[in-house]
N, C-alpha and C positions, 0 to 999 in steps of 0.2 A: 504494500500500500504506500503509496507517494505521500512524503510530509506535506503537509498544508502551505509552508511556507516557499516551499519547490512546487508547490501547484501554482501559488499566486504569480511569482517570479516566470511561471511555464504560462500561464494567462497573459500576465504582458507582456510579455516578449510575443504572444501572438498578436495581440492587441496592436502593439505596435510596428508588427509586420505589416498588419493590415492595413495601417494607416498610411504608410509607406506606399504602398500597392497602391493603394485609391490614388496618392496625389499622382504617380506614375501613369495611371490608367487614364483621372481625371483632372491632371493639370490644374486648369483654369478652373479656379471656384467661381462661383458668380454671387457679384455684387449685389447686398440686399441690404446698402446702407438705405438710411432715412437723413432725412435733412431736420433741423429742427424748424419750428415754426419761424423763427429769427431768420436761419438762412432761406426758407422759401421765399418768405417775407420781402428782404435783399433781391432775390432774381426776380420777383414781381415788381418790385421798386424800380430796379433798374430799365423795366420796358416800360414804365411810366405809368402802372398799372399799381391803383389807389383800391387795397382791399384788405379784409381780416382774413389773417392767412391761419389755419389750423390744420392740425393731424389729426385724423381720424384712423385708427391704426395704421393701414399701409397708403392709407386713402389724402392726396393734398385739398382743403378743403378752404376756397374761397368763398368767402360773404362781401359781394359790392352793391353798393346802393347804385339804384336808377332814377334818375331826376325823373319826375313827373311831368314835366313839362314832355322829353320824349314819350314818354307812355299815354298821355295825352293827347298831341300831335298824332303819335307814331299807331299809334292803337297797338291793337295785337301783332303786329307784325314787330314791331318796337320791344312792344313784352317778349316776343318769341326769340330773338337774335339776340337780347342780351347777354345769356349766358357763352354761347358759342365766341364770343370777341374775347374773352379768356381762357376757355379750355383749349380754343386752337391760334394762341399766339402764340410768340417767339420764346416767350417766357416756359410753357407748358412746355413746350421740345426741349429747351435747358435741364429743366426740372429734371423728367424723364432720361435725358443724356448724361447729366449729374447725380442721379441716383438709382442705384438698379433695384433698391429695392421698392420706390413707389408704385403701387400696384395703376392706379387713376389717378385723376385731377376731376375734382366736381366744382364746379361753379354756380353757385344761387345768387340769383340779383335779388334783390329786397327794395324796395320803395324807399325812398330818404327819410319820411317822417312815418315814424309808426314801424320800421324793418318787417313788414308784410312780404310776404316771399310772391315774388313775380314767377319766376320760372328756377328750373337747375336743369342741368345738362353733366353728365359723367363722362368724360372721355378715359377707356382704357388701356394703360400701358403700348398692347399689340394692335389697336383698332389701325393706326396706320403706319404703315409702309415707308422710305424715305421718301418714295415717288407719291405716294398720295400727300405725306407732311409739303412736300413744294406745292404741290397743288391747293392745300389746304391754306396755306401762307399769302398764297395768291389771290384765293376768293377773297379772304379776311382783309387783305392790303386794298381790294379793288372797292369792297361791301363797305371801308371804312372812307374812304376818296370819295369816293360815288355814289354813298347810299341816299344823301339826303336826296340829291335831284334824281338818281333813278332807287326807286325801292326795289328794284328787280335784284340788283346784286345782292339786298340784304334778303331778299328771297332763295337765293341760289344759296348764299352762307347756309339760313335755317332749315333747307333742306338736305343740305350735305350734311348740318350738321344730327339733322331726325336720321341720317344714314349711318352715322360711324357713333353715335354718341346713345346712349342712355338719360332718356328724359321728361322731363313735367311740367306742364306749367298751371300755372294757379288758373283754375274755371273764371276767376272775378274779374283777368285779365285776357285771358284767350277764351273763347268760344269753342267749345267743342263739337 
């Protein structure tokens, strides 16, 4: 019968083989840092992008107010697009580039006075492609230039974005 303490010592030493093995077999670990709220915060700041930035486990989790004056004007098309100008900006693809472990990015617009939630929109991690992200960059550049005079482009955004995204919007704001 084998001593216990020549058992344990014979345990790690496999243990430790094994671990050896894996890095050999699987190299490359993958990345499943988190950013804290501060540094999201920061790569949101930096595209110019005015929001409460939170973690919700794996999940980046924006709160930005919408003036009422667009939601007014803009009706439901206004409510609808809001979220999609932050889950598919430049900032969201940093996010995602800079941390491997965020799983999405959700964006809720809320109304300035009273934080009533307008619309959310989730974008997940794999929804897009680098080919679709250029494409997606491009709606949003053209929907933000060109939406007031033509609302079509901010119609092409909230449709691409009902395409790649997980979303709601509040019945008090959009018509269903």
């Amino acid at each position: 019968m084998m001593k216990p303490s020549r058992l344990r010592r014979g345990s790690a030493a496999l243990l430790l083989s094994a671990m050896i093995a894996c890095d050999r077999i699987l190299p490359e670990r993958q990345d499943l840092s988190l950013p804290t709220p501060e540094e999201a915060t920061d790569v949101y700041s930096r595209h110019g992008v005015q929001a409460d930035v939170a973690l919700s486990g794996n999940v980046v989790e924006l709160r930005v107010s919408q003036d009422a004056r667009q939601l007014q004007r803009g009706g439901s098309l206004w409510a609808r697009v809001g979220p999609y100008v932050y889950v598919f900006s430049p900032a969201t693809k940093e996010v995602f580039d800079s941390w491997g472990g965020v799983a999405a990015v959700r964006a809720i617009t809320v109304t300035a006075r009273g934080g009533e939630e307008v619309a959310r929109a989730m974008l997940p991690r794999d929804a897009l492609n680098e080919v679709t992200w250029r494409r997606t960059l491009n709606l949003l550049g053209t929907a933000l230039r060109d939406g007031t005079e033509r609302p079509s482009r901010l119609e092409e955004l909230v449709e691409w974005g009902e395409q790649y995204t997980e979303h709601t919007y509040s019945p008090e704001f959009v018509r269903q």
